[in-house]
N, C-alpha and C positions, 0 to 999 in steps of 0.2 A: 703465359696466357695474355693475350691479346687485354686492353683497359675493355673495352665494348663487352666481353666475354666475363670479366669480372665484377662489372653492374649488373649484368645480366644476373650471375651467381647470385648475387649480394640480391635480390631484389627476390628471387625464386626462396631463399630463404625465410626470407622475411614473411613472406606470404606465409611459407609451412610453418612458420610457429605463431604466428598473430592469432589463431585461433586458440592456441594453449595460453598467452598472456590476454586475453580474454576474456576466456573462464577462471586464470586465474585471479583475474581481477574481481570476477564474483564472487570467485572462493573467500578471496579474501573478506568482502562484503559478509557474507555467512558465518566465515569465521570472527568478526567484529561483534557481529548481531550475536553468536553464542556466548561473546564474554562478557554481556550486560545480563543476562539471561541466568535466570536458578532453576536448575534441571534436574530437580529432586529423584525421578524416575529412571533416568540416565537415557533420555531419546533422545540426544543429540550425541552420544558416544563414538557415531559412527562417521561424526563429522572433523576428518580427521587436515589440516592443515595442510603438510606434506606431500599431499597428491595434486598432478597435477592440475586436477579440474574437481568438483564436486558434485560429478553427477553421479558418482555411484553410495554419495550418502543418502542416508534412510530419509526421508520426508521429503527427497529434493528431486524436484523432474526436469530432465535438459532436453532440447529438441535434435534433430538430428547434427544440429552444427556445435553442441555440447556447451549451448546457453543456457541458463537456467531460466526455464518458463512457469514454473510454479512450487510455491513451497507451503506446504502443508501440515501444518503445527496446532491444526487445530484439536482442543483437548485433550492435549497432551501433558498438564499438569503445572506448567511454567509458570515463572515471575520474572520480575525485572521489568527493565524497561527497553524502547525501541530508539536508534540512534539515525543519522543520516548518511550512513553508509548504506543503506535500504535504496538509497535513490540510485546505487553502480549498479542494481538491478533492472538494466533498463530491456532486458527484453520480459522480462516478469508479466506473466499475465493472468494468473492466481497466487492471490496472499490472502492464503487460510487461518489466522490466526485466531480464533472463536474459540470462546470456554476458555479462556487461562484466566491467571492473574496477574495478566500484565499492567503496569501503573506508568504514570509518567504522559506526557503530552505526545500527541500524535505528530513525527516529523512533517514538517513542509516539507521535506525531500521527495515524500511519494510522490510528489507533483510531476515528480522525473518520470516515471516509470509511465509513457505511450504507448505502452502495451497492454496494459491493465483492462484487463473483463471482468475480473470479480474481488471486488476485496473486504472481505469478514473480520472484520476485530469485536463482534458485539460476544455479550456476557464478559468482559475483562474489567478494567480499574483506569480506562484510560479518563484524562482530565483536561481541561483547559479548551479552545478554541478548535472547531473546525475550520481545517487550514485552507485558506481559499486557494491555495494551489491545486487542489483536486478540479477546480476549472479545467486543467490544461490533458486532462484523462479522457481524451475524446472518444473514446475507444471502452470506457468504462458502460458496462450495463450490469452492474449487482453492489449495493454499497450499503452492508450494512451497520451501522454502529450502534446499535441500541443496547441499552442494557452497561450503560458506560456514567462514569462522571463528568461529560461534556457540558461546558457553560458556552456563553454565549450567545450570537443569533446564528442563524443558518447563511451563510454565505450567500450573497445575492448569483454571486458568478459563477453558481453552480447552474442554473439555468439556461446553461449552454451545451450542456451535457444533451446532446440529442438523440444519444444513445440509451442512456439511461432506463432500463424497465423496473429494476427495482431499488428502494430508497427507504432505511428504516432508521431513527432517530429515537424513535418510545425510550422512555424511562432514561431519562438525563434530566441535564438540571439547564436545558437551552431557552433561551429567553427570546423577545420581538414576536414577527407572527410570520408567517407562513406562504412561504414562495407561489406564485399561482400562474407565473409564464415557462414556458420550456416543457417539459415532461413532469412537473410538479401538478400541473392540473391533473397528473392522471392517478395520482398516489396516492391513499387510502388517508383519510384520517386518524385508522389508528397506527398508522408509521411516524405521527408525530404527538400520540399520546403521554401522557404521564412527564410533559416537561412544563416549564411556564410560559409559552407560548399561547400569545392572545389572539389565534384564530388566523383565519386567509387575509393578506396581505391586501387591505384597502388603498388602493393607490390613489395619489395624491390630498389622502383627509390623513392621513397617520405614517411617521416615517417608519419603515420596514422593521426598524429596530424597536420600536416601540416598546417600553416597559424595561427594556436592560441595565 
């Protein structure tokens, strides 16, 4: 066979399996995320390793190119906590994880995921800082975290978010006050309820963080 004939080969190959190393690279992701995870009920059973992609486990939906676009865990009974293999979900564009009892701080890996339309972790045990990598979620319009052990202030550089329609923060333990440029003016007061936040964000008489 001709050298020309044999790139050629080599290169037609490559192509036909980049899409299995791919998804398996999500799989693997899923499968990372299920060994932090206590799945008292057994809803991740079907989430089996060996295969070669993971779109035919239960809660997990792939597009036509057998990506993984959305995973669906919500109230499903879980514990554990959430790692930064979450961010090799990068065409991901629902993360359903709402009602568990999930603990542990929220990865700044999500910041990866540019695909993100909706992302639910509120009613869980999540803790610590809202990561200001969710800045980079331009594409994000549903974000809700309420119902959480989140300290801190609210990220200034989420007000970039121009997509954003909804934003729910109530019942945490977040401190400073309250964003009022971007899509934050349009957001209800009670989405920042029940934390200790001192009110909309008077600029230049009080710094944003105010009280933390």
């Amino acid at each position: 066979m001709a050298p020309l004939s044999i790139v050629s080969s080599f290169l037609t190959f490559l192509l036909c399996i980049s899409p299995a190393f791919s998804t398996n690279s999500e799989g693997n992701a899923l499968h990372a995320l299920r060994s932090r995870l206590n799945d008292a009920t057994n809803v991740l059973q079907s989430w089996d390793p060996t295969l070669v992609n993971p779109c035919t486990w239960f809660h997990v939906t792939c597009d036509s190119n057998n990506h993984v676009i959305r995973l669906d865990l919500g109230n499903s009974n879980i514990s554990g906590s959430l790692g930064p293999e979450l961010g090799e979900l990068k065409h991901l564009q629902y993360l359903e994880l709402y009602r568990n009892d999930i603990s542990g701080k929220i990865p700044k890996e999500l910041g990866k995921l540019k695909s993100l339309v909706s992302m639910d972790l509120y009613d869980n045990r999540f803790e610590g800082k809202i990561p200001k990598s969710f800045s980079k979620l331009k594409s994000l319009r549903f974000l809700r975290l309420n119902n959480n052990k989140l300290t801190g202030s609210i990220p200034r550089e989420l007000v970039s978010l121009s997509s954003l329609k909804v934003f729910d923060v109530s019942n945490n333990d977040l401190c400073g006050t309250i964003p009022v440029d971007g899509p934050f003016g349009t957001f209800s007061m009670e989405s920042f309820e029940n934390n200790r936040l001192n009110g909309p964000e008077l600029k230049g008489l009080v710094p944003y963080d105010f009280g933390c």
